[in-house]
N, C-alpha and C positions, 0 to 999 in steps of 0.2 A: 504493500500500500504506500499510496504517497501523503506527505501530512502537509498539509494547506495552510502558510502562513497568512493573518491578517492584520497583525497586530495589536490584537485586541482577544485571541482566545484560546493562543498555545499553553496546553497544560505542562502540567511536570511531567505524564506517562508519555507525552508526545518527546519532550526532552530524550529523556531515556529511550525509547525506539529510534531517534536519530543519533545519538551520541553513541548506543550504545550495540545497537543492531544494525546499525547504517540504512533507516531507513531515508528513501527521496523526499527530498521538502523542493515545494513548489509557493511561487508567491498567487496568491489570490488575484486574479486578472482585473476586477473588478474597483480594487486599489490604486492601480496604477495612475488614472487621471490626476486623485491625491497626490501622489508622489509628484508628479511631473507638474502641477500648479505649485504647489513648495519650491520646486527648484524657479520657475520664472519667477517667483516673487524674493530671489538670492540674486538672480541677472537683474533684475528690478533697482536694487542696491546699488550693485554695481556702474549700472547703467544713469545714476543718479549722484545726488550730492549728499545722501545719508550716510551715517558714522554707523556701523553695526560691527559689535564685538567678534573677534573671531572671523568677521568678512575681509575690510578692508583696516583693522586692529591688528598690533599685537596680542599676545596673549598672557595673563597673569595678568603680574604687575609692569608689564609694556604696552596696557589694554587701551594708554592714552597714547601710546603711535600710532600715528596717521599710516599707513600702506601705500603707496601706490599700485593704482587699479592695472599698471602691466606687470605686478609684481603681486599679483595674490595666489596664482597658481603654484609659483616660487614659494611664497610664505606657507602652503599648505603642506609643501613635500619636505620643505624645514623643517615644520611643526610634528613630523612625523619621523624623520631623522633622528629630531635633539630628543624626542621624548622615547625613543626606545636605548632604553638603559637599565633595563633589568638585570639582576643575577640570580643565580641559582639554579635550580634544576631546572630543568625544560617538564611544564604542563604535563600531567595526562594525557594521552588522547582524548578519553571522554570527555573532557572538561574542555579541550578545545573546540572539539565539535559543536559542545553545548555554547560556547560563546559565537564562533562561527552563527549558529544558529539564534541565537537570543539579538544579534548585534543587528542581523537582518530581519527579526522579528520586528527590533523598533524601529530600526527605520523606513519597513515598512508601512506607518503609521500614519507617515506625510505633513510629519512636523519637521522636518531635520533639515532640509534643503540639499538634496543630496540628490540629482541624476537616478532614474531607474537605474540604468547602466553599473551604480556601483552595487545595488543590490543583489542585479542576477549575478555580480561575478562573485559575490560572498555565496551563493549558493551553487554556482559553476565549483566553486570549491569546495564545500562543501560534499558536494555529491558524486565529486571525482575525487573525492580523496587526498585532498591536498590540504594540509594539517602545519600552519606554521609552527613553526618551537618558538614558545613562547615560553622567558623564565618564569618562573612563582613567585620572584620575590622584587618587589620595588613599588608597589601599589600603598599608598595610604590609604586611597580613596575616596578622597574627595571630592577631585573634578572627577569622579569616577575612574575607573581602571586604566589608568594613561598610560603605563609606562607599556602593560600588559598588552591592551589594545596598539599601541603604536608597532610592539612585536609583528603581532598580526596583520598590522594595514599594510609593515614593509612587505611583505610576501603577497600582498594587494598590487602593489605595484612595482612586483618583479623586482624584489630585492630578499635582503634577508635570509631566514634556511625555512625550510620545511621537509616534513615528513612527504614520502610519496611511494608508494606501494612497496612499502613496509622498509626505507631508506632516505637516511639525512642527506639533504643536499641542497644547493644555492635555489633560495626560492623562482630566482627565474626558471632556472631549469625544472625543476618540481611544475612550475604552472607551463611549460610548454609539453613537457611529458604528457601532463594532463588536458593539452590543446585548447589552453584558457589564456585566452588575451592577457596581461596586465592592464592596467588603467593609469593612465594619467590626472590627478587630483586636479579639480577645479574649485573656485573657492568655496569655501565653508567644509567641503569636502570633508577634509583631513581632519577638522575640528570633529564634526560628526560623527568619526569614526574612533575619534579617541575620547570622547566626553562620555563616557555611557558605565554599567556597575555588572558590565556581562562577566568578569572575570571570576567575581563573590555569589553574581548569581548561580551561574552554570554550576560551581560546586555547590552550592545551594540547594538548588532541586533536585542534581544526582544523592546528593548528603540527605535528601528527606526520602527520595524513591528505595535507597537502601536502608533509612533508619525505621519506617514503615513494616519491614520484612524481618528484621532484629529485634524488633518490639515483640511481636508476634509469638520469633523463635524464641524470645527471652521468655514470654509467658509459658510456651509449648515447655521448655527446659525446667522453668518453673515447677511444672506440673506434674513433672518426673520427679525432681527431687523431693515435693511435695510427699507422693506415692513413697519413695523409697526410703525415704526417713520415719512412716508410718505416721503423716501428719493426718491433721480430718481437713472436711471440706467447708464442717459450719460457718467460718469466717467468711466465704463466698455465700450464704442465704441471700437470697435477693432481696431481702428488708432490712437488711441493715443497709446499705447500699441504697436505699431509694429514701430512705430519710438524713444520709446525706450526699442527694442527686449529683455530684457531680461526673459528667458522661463519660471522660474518661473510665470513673472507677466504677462505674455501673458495668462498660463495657466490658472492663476487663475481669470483674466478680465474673459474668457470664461467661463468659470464654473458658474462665478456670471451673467453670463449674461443666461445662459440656466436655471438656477435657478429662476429669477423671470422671464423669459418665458411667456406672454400669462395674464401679471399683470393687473385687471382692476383699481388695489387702483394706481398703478405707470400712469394707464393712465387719471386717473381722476386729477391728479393734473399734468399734465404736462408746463400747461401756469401758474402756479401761482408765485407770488411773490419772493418766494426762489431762491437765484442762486446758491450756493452753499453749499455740505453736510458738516458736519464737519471732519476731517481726517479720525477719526477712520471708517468711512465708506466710505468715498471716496476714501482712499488710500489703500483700502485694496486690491487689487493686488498690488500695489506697498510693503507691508509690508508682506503680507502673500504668495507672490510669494518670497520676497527674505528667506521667513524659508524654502520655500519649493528647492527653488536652494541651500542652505546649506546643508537641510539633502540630497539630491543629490548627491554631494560633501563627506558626513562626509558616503553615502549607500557604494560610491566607495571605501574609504578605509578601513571600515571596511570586504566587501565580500574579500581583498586582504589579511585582515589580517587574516579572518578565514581560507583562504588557505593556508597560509604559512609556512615555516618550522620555527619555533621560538623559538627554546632551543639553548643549546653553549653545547661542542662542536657538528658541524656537521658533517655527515661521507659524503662524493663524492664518486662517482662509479671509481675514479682511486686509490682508498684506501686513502687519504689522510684524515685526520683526524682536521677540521680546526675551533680554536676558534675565535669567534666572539660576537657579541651583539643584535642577531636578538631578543633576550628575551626583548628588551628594549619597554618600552610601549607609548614611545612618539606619534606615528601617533596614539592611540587611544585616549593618556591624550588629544590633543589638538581637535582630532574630537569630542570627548564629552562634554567639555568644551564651543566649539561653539555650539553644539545640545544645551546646557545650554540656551546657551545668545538667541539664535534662538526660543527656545521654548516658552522660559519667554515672548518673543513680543506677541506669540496669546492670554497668557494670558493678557500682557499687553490694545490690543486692545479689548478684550472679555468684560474685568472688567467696562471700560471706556465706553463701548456701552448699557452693564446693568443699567449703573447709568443714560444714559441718558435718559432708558425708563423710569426708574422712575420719572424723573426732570419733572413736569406738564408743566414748561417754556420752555424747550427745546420741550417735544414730543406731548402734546397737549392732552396727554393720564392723565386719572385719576393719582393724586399725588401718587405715590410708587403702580400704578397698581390696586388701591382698591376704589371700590365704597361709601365708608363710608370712608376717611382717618380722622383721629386723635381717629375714635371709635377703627378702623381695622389700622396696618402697614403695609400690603401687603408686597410686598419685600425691605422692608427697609433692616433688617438686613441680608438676604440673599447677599444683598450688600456689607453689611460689611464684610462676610465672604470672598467675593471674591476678596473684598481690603486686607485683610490679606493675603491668601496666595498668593497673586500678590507682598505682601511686602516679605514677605517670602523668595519668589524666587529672589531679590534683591539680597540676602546675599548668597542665596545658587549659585547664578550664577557666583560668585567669580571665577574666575579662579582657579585650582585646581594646571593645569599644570603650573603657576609661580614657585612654590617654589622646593626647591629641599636639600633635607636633604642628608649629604655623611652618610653611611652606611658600615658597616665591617673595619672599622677602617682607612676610607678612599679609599679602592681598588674599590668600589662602590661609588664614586664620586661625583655621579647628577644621580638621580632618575627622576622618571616620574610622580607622583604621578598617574597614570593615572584609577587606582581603585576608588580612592577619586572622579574624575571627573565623573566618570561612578556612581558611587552611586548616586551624586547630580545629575546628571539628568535624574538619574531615582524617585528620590523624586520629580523636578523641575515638570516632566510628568503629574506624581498623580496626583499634586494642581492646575494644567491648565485642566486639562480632568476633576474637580471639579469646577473650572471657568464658561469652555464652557455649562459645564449641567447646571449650573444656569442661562448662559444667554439664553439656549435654553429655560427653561421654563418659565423666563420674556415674552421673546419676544413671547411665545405663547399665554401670556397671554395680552400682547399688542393686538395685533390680533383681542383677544377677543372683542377687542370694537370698529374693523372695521367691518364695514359692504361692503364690499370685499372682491370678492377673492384674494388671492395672486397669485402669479406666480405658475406656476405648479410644480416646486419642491417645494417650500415656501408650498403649499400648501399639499403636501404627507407629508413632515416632520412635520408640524404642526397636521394634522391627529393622524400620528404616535403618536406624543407627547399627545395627548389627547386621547389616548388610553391606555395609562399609567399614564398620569396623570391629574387630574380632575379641573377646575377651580378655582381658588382662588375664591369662593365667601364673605367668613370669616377669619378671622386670622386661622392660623392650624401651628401645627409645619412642618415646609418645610424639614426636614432633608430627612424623607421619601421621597417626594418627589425628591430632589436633585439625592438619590440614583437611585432610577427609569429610572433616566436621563441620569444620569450617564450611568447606565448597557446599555444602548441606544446604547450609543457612545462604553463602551470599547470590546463590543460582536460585532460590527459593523454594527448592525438593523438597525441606519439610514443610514449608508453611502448605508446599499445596498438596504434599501428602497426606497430612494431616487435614486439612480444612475438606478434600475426598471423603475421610471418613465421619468428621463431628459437623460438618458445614462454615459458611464462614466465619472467621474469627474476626471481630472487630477492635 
């Protein structure tokens, strides 16, 4: 299928089907007038004796030079020069595509003053494979992702490196391999393409389409350990939960309750001794509903901000030509920052539920899971793994969007950091979706030494799990393992294996 850009209605699962499965994106034809009346009203400028930012302006704090009007084509391939100065690693591919794609979403929109021309060649790229390398690091984020986007626009016009069927090479060559013209920038051009917050975006929406499927797996994992520890289910009744409605924890009470479903090990202990679980398992709607009403929250503003128009200046259909600060990246510094704090909880709960299978005194299960302990360590240090990067995410959950450094000699004021925040939690993601697989495979090996079924999703995802991965009966190295587990959760095998058998989990 092809996904139909408008400007106005790219969701996040369309993100992911282009970024991630390469599907075709096409501009909506019916757009295009828009587009091409924004540009005559930038020749309009031009052709006139009006001052507009970023037309015939410098930029920053030079925004009070004058340009000469045979010298603005010149100022745009400057401004796209001086501003590609990133370091660091070169992008994802996912993340570039998603920019690729987010960048031509907005200027789709027909506020930017930009030539159809430069659109379709963002999508000429786009759909041939041609992937600039772009660093990760040099973005504040305020006039939006400058440094990031200027990467990308030199490979716009045939300069620069990019990716090209699956090889680094000088972006001229990458875009003729791919038999895609370069472009020549005319004015406003260059500003256009570098004004905008696609860089914090694109990890943005990838970082929600994956933490979506990890939420999930964190409850599915949940569920197990639940079972395997001999925990009950009464903390999920559906009336405790609907006198204090909040949707997340409603939702996730349900899910844990359709999960262990049909439980003989929960119904064999039901009169015993115990009266209650410890947090980490009892309060898990209460903890894992509230990440799930955050990314909620942080899905909202990010689909608003991938529609958006968000470069300076914008053009309006009464010719009016008006500078502003949509480039600013605060609504995403601060959504990704809580996606941070939010995420880091499943790991926190995930890590905390691992150690307890292990604890002989707490779970009643062999010491660290191993029938032989002090010959065999079973999951000892698999544990400590997951105590690390749980510490890990302590420091990277830092808030990004606190600080704020002035930039261009003060005319840039307060920055967003909001790249910085998007990075870390897309790091924060990795080390929990590394957490979760390790307590999935604990707890399935808990399991291992009940002689019960579990609930009937406990019991497809445990299936699952030992179809991939084979009992601990001797020390082994678990890395392998872990990965296996891993690939479970970030391909989405259990959530849809499981949601097959109990229906969907919200």
């Amino acid at each position: 299928m092809t996904v139909l850009i408008d400007g106005k209605s790219l969701s996040i699962k369309q993100v992911h089907k282009v970024s991630r499965l390469n599907e075709k994106v096409k501009l909506n034809e019916q757009y295009i007038p828009n587009i091409i009346s924004s540009r005559e009203k930038i020749d309009d400028v031009l052709n006139g004796s009006e001052t507009v930012y970023g037309v015939n302006t410098g930029f920053g704090d030079l925004a009070n030079v004058t340009i000469d009007k045979n010298k603005t084509e010149e100022l745009q391939k400057n401004l796209v020069h001086s501003h590609a100065s990133g370091v660091g690693e070169p992008l994802d591919e996912d993340v570039v595509r998603g920019i690729l794609l987010l960048r031509a979403n907005t200027l789709s929109k027909g506020y930017s003053g930009v030539r159809f021309k430069v659109i379709k060649t963002l999508l000429k790229m786009l759909n041939e494979g041609v992937h600039p390398v772009i660093p990760c690091q040099g973005s504040v984020g305020a006039s939006g992702d400058l440094a990031p986007l200027a990467h990308l626009s030199l490979v716009l016009i045939g300069e620069g490196e990019a990716y090209y069927d699956g090889e680094k090479m000088e972006g001229s060559l990458a875009m003729k391999e791919a038999g895609i013209e370069p472009i020549s920038l005319k004015a406003k051009e260059g500003l256009a393409l570098l004004n905008g917050t696609q860089m914090m975006t694109s990890i943005a929406a990838l970082a929600l389409h994956d933490a979506e499927i990890l939420l999930k797996s964190a409850q599915i994992a949940g569920a197990m350990s639940l079972e395997a520890l001999k925990g009950t289910s009464k903390a999920f009744d559906k009336r405790i939960h609907e006198v204090r409605p909040h949707p997340g924890q409603i939702s996730c009470a349900k899910n844990l309750r359709k999960l262990t479903m049909g439980s003989e090990i929960m119904d064999s202990h039901k009169d015993c001794e115990k009266v209650q679980d410890p947090y980490t398992l009892r309060c898990m709607p209460q903890v894992y509903g509230a990440v799930k009403d955050s990314l909620d929250h942080i899905k909202r503003i990010v689909n608003i901000e991938m529609n958006s128009a968000n470069d300076n200046p914008l053009v309006f259909s009464n010719g009016e030509v008006i500078s502003g600060g949509n480039f600013h990246g605060q609504p995403i510094a601060f959504a990704m920052d809580l996606f941070s704090m939010a995420i880091s909880e499943i790991g926190d709960i995930s890590e905390r539920t691992t150690d307890k299978l292990l604890d002989h005194d707490e779970s009643g299960l062999p010491p660290f899971l191993t029938k032989e302990p002090g010959l065999n360590s079973g999951f000892m240090i698999a544990q400590y793994t997951a105590a690390s990067l749980v510490s890990e995410n302590k420091v990277l959950a830092h808030p990004a969007s606190v600080d704020s450094i002035p930039t261009s000699v003060g005319q840039e004021d307060h920055v967003s950091m909001g790249s910085i925040a998007a990075r870390q939690a897309i790091d924060i993601l990795r080390n929990v979706e590394h957490v979760v697989a390790i307590e999935l495979i604990a707890s399935a090996q808990g399991l291992d030494y009940i002689d019960m079924d579990p609930g009937k999703g406990v019991k497809t995802a445990y299936n699952l799990i030992r179809e991939h991965v084979e009992p601990l009966a001797e020390d082994r190295p678990l890395t392998p393992d872990i990965k296996r587990s891993l690939k479970l959760i970030k391909d989405g095998i259990l959530v849809k294996r499981v949601e097959e058998e109990v229906g969907t989990l919200y």
